[in-house]
MOPAC internal coordinates of N, CA, C and O (Angstrom, degrees):
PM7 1SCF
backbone

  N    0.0000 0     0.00 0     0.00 0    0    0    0
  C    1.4517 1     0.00 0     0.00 0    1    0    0
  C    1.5161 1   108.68 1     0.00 0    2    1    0
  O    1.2310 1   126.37 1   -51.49 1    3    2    1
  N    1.4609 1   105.37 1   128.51 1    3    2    1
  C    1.6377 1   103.15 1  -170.60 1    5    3    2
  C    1.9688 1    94.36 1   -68.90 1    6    5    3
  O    1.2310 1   131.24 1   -27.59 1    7    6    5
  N    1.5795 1    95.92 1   152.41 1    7    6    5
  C    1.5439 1    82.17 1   161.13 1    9    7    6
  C    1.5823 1   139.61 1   -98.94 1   10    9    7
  O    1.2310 1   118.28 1    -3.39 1   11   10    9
  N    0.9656 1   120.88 1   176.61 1   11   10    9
  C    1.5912 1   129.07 1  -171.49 1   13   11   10
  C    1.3637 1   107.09 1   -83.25 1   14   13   11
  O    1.2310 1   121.87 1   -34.93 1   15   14   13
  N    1.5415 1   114.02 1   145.07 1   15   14   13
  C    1.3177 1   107.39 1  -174.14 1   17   15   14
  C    1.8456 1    95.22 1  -100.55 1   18   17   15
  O    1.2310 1   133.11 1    -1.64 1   19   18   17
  N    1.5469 1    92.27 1   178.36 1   19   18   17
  C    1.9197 1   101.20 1  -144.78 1   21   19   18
  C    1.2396 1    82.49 1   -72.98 1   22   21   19
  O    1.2310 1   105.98 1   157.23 1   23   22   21
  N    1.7230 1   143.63 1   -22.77 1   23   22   21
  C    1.1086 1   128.10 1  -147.67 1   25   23   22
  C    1.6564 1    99.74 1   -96.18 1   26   25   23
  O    1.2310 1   120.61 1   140.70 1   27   26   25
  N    1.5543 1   116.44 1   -39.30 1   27   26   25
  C    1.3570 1   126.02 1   167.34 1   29   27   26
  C    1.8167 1   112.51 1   -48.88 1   30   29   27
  O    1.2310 1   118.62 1   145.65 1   31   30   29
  N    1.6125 1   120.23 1   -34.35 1   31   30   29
  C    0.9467 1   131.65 1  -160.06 1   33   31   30
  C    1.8551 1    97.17 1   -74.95 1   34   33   31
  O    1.2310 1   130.68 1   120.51 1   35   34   33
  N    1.1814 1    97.00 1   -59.49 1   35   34   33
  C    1.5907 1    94.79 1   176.73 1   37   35   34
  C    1.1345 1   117.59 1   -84.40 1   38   37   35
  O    1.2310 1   101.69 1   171.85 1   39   38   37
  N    1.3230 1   151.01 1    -8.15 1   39   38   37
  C    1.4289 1   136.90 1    99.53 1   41   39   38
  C    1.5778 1   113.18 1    31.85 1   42   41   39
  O    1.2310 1   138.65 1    78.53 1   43   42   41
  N    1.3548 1    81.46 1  -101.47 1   43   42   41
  C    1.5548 1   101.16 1  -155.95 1   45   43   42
  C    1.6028 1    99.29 1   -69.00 1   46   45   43
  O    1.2310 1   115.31 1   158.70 1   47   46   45
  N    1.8174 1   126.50 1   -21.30 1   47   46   45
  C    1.3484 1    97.03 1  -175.80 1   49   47   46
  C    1.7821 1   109.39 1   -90.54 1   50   49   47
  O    1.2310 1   129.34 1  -175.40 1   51   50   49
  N    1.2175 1    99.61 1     4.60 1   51   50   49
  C    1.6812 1    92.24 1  -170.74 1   53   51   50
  C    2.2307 1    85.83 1   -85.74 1   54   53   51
  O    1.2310 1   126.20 1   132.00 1   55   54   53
  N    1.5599 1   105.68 1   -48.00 1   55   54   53
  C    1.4675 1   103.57 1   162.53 1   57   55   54
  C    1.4511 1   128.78 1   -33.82 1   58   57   55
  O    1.2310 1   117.56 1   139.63 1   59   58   57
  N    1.5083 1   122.26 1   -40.37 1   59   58   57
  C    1.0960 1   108.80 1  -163.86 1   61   59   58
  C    1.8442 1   105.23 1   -85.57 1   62   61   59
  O    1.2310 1   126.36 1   159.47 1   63   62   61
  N    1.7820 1   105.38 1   -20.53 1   63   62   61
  C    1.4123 1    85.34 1  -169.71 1   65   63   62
  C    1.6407 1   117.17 1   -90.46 1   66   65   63
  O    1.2310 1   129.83 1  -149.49 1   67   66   65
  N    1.5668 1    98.65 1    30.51 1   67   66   65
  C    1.5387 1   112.10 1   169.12 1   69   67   66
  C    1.8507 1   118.45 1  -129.67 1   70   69   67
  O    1.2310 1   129.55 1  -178.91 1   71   70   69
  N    1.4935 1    99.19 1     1.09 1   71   70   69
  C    1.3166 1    98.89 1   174.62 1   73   71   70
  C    1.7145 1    95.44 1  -164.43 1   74   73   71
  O    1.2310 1   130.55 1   -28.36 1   75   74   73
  N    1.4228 1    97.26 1   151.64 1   75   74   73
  C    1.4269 1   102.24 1   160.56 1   77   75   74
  C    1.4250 1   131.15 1   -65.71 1   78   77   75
  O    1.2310 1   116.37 1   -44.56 1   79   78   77
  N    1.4654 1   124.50 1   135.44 1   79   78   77
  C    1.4019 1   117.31 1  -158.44 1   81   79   78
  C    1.6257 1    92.10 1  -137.37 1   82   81   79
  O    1.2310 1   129.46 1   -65.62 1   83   82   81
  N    1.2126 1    99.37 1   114.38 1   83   82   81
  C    1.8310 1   128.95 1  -170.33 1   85   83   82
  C    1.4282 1   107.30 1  -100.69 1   86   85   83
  O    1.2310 1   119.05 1   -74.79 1   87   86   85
  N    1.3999 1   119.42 1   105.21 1   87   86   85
  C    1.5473 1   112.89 1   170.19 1   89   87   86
  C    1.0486 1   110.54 1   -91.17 1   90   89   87
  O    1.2310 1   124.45 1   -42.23 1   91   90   89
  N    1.6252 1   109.07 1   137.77 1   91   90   89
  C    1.3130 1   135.18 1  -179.59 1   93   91   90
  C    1.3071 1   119.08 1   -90.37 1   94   93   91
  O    1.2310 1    99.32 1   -46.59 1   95   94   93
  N    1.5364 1   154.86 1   133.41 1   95   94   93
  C    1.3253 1   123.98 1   159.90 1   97   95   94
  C    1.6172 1    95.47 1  -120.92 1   98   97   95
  O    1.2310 1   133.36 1   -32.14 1   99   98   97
  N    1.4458 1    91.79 1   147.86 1   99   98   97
  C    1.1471 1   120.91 1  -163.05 1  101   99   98
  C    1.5526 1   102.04 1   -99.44 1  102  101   99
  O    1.2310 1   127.50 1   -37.86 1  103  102  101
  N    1.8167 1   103.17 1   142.14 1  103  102  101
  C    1.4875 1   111.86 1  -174.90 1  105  103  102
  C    1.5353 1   106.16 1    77.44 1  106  105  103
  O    1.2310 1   119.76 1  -178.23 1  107  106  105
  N    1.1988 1   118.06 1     1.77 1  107  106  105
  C    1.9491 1   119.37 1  -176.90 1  109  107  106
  C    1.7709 1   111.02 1   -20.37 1  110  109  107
  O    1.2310 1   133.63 1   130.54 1  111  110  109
  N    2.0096 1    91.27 1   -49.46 1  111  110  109
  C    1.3436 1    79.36 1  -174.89 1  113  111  110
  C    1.6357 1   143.04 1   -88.10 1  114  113  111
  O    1.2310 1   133.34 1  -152.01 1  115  114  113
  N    1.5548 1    91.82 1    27.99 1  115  114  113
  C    1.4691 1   106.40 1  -174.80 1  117  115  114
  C    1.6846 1   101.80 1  -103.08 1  118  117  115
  O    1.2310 1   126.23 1   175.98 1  119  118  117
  N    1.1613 1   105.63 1    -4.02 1  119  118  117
  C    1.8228 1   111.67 1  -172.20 1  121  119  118
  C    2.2351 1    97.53 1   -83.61 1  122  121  119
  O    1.2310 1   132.44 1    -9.69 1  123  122  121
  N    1.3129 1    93.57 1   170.31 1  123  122  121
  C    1.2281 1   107.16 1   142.23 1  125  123  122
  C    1.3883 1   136.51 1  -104.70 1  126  125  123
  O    1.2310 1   123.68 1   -17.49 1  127  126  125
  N    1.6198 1   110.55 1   162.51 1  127  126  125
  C    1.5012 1   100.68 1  -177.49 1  129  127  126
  C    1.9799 1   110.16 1   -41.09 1  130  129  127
  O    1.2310 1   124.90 1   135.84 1  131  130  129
  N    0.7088 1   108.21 1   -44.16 1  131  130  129
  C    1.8092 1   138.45 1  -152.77 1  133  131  130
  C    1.7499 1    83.17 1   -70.39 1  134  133  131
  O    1.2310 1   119.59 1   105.48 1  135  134  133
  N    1.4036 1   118.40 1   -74.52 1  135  134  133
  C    1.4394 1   118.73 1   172.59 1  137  135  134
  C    1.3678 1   105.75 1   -37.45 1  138  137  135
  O    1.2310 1   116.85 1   110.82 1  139  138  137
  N    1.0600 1   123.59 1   -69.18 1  139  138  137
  C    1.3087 1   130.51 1  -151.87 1  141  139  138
  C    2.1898 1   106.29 1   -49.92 1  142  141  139
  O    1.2310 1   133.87 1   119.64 1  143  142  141
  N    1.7994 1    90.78 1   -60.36 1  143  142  141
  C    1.2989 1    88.22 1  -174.67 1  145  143  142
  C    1.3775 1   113.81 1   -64.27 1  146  145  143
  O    1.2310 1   110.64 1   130.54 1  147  146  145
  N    1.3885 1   135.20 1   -49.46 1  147  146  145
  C    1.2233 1   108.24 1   128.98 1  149  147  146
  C    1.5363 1   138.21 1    51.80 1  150  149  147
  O    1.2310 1   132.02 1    66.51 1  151  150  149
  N    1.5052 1    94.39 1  -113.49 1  151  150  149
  C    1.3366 1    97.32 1  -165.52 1  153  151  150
  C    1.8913 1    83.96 1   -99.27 1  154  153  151
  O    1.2310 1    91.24 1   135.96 1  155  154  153
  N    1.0304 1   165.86 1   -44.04 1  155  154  153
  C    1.7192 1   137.26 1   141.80 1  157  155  154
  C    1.9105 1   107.66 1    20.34 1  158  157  155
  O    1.2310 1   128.36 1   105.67 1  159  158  157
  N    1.7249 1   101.50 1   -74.33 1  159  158  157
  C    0.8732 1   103.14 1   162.41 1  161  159  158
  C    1.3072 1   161.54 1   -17.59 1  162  161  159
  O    1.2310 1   129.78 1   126.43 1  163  162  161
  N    1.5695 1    98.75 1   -53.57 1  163  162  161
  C    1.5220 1   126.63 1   176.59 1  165  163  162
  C    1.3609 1   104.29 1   -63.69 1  166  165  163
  O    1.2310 1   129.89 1   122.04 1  167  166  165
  N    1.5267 1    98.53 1   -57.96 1  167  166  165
  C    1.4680 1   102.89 1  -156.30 1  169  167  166
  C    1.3475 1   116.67 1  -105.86 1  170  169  167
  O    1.2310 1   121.95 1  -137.22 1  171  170  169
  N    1.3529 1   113.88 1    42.78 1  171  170  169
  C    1.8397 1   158.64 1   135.78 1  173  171  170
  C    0.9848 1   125.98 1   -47.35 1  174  173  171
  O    1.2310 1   138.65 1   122.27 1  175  174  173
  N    1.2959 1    81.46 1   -57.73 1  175  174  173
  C    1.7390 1   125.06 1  -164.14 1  177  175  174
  C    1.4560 1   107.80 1  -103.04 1  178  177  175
  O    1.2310 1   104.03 1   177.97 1  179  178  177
  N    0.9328 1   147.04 1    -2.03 1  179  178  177
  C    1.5866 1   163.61 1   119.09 1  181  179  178
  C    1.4498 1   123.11 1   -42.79 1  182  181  179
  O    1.2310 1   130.13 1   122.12 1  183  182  181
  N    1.5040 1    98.07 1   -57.88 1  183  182  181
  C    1.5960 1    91.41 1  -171.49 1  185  183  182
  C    1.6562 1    97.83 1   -89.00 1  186  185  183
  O    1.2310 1   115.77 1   167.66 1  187  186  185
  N    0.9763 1   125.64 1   -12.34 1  187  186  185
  C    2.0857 1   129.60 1   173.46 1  189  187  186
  C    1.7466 1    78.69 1   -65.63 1  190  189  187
  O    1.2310 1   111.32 1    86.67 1  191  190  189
  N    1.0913 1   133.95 1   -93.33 1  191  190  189
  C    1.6691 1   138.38 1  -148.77 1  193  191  190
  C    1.6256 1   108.11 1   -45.57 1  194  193  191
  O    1.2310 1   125.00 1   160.52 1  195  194  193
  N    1.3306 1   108.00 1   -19.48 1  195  194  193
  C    1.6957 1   105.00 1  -178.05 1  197  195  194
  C    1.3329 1   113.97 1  -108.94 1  198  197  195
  O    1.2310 1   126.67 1   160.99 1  199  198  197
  N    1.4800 1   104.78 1   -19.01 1  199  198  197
  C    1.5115 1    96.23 1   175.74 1  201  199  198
  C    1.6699 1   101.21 1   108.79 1  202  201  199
  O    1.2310 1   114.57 1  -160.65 1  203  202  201
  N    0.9437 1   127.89 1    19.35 1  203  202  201
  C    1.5373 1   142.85 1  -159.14 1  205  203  202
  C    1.4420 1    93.10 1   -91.91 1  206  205  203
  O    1.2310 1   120.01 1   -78.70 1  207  206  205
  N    1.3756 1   117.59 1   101.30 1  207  206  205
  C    1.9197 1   122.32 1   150.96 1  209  207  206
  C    1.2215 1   115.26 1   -74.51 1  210  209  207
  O    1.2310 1   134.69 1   -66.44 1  211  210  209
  N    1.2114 1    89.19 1   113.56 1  211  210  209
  C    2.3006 1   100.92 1   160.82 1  213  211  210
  C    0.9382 1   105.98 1  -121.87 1  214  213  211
  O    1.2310 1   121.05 1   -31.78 1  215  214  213
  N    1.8069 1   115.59 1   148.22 1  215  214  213
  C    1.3450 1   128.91 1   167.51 1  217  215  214
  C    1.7810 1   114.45 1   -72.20 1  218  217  215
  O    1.2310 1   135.86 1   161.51 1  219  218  217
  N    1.6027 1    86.91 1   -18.49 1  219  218  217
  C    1.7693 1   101.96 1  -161.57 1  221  219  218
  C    1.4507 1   101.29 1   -76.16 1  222  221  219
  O    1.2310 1   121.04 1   -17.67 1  223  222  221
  N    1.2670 1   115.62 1   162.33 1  223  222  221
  C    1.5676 1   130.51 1  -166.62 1  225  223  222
  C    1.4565 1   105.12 1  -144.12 1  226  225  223
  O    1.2310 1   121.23 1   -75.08 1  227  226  225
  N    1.6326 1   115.26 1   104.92 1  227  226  225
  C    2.0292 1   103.83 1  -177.18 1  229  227  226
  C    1.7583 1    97.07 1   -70.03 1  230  229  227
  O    1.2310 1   126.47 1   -46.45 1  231  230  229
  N    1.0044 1   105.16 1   133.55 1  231  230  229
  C    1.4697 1   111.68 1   156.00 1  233  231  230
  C    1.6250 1   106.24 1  -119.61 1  234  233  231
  O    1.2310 1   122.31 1   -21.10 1  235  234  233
  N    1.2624 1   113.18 1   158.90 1  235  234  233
  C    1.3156 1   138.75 1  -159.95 1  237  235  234
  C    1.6788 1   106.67 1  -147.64 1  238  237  235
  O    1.2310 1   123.01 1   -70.47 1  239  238  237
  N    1.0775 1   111.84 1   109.53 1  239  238  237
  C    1.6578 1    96.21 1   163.21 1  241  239  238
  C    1.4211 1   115.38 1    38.28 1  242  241  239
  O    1.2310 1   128.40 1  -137.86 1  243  242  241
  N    1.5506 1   101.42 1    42.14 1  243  242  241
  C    1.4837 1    96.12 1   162.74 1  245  243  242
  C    1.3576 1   101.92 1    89.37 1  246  245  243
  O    1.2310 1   116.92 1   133.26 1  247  246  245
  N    1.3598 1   123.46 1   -46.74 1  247  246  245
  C    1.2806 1   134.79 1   174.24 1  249  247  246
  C    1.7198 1   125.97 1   -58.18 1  250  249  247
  O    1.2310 1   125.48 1   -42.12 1  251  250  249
  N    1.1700 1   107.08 1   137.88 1  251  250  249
  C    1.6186 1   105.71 1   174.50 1  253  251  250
  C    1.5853 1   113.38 1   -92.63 1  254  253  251
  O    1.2310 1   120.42 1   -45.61 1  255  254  253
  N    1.3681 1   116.80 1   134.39 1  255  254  253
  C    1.2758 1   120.42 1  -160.71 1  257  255  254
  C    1.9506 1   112.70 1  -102.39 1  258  257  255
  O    1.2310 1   120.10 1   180.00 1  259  258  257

């Protein structure tokens, strides 16, 4: 996952604690399942390290991501 620049970064966290902020990935349907969860993953694990609130929840096969 390319990274975010510092200015996008605080952006979106002063954004998120006034709106919900839903990541999209783009081209989904060129990934595989396997890619996909994946990079779900990553960027989990991105918005936890910055401080990033989402309402959104990846599910996978039933699974929580």
């Amino acid at each position: 996952m390319k990274s975010l620049k510092e200015l996008d970064i605080t952006s979106l966290q002063v954004l998120s604690t006034k709106v919900n902020v839903i990541p999209v990935i783009a081209k989904a349907d060129t990934l595989t399942h396997e890619e996909k969860a994946a990079f779900k993953k990553t960027v989990r694990k991105f918005m936890y390290k910055h401080d990033l609130n989402s309402c959104f929840t990846f599910y996978y096969k039933d699974q929580l991501i």
